[in-house]
N, C-alpha and C positions, 0 to 999 in steps of 0.2 A: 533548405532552411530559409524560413523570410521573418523578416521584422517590419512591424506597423507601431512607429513611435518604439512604447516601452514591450511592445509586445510580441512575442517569440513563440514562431508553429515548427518543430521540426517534425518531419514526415520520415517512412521510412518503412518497412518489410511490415515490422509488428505493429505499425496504428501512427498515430498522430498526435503529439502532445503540445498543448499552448499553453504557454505562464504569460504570466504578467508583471514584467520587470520595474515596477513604478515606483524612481526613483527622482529627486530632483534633480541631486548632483552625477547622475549616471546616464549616457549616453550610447545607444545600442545601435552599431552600424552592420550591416550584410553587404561585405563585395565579392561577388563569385562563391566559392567553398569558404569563403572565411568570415567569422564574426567579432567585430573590431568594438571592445566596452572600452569605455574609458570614465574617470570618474575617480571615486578614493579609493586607492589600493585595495584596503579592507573590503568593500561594498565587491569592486575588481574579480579579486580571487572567489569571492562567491560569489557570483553569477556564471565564471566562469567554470565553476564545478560542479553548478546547473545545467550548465549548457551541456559539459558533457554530460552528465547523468542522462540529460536528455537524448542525445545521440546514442552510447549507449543502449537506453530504453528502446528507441524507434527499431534500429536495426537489431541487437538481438533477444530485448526484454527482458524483463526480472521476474526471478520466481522464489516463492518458498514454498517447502515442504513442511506442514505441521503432521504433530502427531497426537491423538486425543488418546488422554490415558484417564482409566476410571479405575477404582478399586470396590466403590458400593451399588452403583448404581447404571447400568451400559448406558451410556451417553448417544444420540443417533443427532445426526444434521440433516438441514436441510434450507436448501436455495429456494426462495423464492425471487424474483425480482432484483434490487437490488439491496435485498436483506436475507440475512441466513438465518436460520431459527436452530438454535442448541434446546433439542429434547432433551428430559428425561436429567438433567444436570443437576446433580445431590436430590436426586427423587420429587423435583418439583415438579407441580402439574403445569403449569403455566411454562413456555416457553420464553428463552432468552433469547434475543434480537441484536445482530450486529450488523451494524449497516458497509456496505460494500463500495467503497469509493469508487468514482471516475470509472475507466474498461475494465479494470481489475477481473477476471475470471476465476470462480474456486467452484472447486472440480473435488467433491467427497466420495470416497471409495472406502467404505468399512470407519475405520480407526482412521486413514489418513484422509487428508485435507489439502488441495494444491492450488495457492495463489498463484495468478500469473497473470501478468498485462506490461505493456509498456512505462507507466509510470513510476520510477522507483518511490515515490512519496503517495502515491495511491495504494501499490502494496505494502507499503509498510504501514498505511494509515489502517488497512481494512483490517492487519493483523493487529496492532493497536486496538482497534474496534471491539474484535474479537476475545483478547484477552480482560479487557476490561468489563464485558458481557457478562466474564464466566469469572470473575475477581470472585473470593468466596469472603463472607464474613462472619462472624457470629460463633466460629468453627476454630476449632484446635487446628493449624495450618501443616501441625507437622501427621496428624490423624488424613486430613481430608487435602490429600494432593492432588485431586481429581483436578483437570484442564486440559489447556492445548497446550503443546511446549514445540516449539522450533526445532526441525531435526536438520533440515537440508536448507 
């Protein structure tokens, strides 16, 4: 783990994540294994559960499991770079587009979907992304439950 001012690399098996703690009232020190914040309690406890999120992350990553579920239309993915394109979703021709945060890795096999990277806020950002992509509207919601839903 090192800090440069407000800013925080921690390293580790699964990749390398850096935030940016910038804050006025908040002070980021690194001695040996230990990272010493100080500042207003409030502000305190959450960097601190940044920090671990972070450690966490490094060493043994986050993941979900989605699972695409259709009823009219077979739905098919696919990665390009760092965007995934949702075919084929309520029989549009034109593809939907969710962008893929940070190292974040998704991994499609069939129906399922596998986020996984070091950042807990990268993965949860790119499923965020994702659901949003494939939000239906215009649509009787309880008819058209076609989506991605969270399984693991």
């Amino acid at each position: 783990m090192a800090a440069e001012g407000s800013r925080v690399t921690v390293s580790g098996a699964k990749g390398a994540i850096t935030r940016d703690f910038s804050h006025p009232d908040v002070k980021i020190a690194v001695k040996g294994d230990e990272v010493e914040v100080s500042g207003p309690l409030a502000m305190v406890n959450t960097i601190e559960s940044h920090l671990r999120n972070m450690g966490k992350g490094a060493t043994e990553g986050y993941s979900k499991k989605i699972k695409i579920l259709f009823s009219h239309f077979p739905v098919s993915v696919e990665v390009k770079g760092k965007e995934m394109l949702i075919k084929n979703f309520l029989g549009e021709k034109q593809p939907r587009r969710a962008k893929i945060m940070g190292a974040t890795k998704v991994e499609a096999k069939g129906t399922e979907v596998t986020l996984s990277g070091p950042s807990k806020d990268d993965v949860g950002q790119t499923f965020a992304n994702i659901k949003s992509a494939t939000k239906i509207r215009n649509r009787d919601s309880r008819v058209f439950q076609d989506g991605f839903y969270q399984v693991e």
